[in-house]
C-alpha positions, -999 to +999 in steps of 0.1 A: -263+560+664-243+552+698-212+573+683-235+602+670-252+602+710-219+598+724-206+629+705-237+649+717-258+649+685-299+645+697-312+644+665-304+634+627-319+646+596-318+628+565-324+646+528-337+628+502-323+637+466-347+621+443-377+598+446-361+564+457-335+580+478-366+598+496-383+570+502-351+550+519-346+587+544-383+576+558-379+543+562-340+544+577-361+577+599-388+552+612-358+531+621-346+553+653-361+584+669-333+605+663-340+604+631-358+622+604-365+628+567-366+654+541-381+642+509-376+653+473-361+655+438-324+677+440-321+696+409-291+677+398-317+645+397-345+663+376-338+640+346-360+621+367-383+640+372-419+628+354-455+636+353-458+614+385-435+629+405-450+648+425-482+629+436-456+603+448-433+629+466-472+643+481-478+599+492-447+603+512-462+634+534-498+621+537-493+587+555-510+567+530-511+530+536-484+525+510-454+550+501-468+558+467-504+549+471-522+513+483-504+484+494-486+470+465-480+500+446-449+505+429-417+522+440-399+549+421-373+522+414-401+504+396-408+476+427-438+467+448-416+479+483-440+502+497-445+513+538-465+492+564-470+524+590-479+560+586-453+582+580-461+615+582-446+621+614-411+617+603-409+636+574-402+670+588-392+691+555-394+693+515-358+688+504-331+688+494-346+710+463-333+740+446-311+748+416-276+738+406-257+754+381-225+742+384-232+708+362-243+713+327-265+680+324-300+694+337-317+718+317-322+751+340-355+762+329-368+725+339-348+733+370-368+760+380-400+741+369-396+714+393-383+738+421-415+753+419-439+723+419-422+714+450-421+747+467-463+743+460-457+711+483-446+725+505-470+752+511-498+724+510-484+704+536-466+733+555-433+716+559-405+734+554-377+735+526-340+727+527-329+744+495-296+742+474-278+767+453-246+761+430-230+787+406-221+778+380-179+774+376-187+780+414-181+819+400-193+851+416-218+864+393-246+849+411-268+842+384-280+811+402-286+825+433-311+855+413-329+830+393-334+810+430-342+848+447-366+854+424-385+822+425-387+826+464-401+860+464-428+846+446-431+816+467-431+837+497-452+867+485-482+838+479-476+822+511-480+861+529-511+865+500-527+831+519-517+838+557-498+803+551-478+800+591-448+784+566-442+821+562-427+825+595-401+802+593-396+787+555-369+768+559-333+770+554-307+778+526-281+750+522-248+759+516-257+799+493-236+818+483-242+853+478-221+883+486-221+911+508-224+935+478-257+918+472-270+914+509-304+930+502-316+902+475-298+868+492-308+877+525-342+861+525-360+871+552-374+841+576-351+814+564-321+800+584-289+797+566-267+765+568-230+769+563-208+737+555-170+733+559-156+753+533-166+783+556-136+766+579-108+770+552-082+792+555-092+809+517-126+816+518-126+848+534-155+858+514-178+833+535-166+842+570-175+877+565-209+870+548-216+845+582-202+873+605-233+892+590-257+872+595-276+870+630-263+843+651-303+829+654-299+825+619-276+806+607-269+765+614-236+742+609-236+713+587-220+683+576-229+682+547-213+646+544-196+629+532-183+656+516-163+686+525-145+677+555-137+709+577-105+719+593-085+708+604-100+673+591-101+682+550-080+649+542-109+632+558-143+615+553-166+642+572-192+627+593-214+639+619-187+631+645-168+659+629-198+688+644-189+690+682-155+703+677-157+724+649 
């Protein structure tokens, strides 16, 4: 924390990628006030995704007396570890949720399922969503940023349909990859676009003209760690240290 302040970082925000890992981003968030949480199941997780899974992920935003219900509950790792205080306030978004097809081990359809039991969440509790997108081979065809377009539209046409204020600002797109060719469907009105290092390689021309086209207001810098280091650091471990300069 004293190396992230002394680097000029004021705040910290910590994904969750399935239901234990969410729970650890709110208690290591209620460790420090620079710190907060995102909470839910990444599509490369949704093998463990079950009946229950979204009640619990709904405990985490409501400030129950335990994490996943009353004091002695159990964990998604199958223990009693629960929370002592409330912790609504430092869960601050639904995420990191979305769809990946760039691993073949999670069934896309179920993908899409989960995606949109949590993007329900987050219209209940009108916290925002980080969401992920992958292609798959990482190609240009952009099948997996339509199927997530599509999803959203929905998602946001029933958020307008209810006056939900989530409409406003929905949340952000981590890391997507669309094209300028296809600027009318990938750019989702209202959300903020994160760009990780990549978009600092010398080769990927393709991502420095589709951030050129984006309004400034719109788009936000990532680590993304511990992966992708930027330039000139790409032999590196990236951390947040790595923001300041780049």
């Amino acid at each position: 924390m004293e190396r992230a302040a002394s680097a000029g970082v004021s705040h910290i925000l910590i994904p969750g990628l399935d239901l234990l890992s969410s729970l650890s981003a709110v208690k290591l968030a209620e460790s420090h006030p620079i710190l907060s949480a995102a909470i839910g199941v990444h599509p490369t997780e949704a093998a463990t995704w079950n009946n229950s899974s979204i009640n619990e992920l709904s405990a985490l935003t409501s400030g129950a007396s335990g994490a996943f219900g009353a004091s002695g509950s159990s964990s998604p790792s199958g223990t009693s570890e629960t929370l002592d205080t409330p912790i609504i306030s430092k869960v601050v978004a639904i995420g990191e949720i979305g769809l990946d097809y760039y691993w073949n081990s999670t069934n896309q359809e179920l993908q899409k399922d989960i995606l949109r039991e949590q993007l329900d969440l987050a219209a209940r509790t009108g916290l925002p969503v980080i969401l992920h997108m992958r292609e798959s081979k990482d190609s240009q065809h952009e099948q997996c940023a339509g199927d997530l377009l599509q999803i959203l539209e929905t998602w946001i046409a029933g958020l307008h349909l209810t006056k939900n204020p989530l409409v406003k600002q929905p949340g952000v797109l981590h890391s997507f990859s669309g094209s300028l060719e296809n600027r009318p469907p990938w750019y989702a009105p209202g959300f903020l676009y994160r760009r990780d290092w990549p978009v600092t390689f010398r080769n990927t021309q393709a991502r420095q003209e589709i951030i050129a086209a984006l309004p400034l207001d719109h788009i936000l810098i990532e680590t993304d760690a511990p992966f992708q280091a930027p330039h000139p650091y790409r032999e590196n471990v990236t951390t947040i240290l790595c923001t300041p300069d780049c």
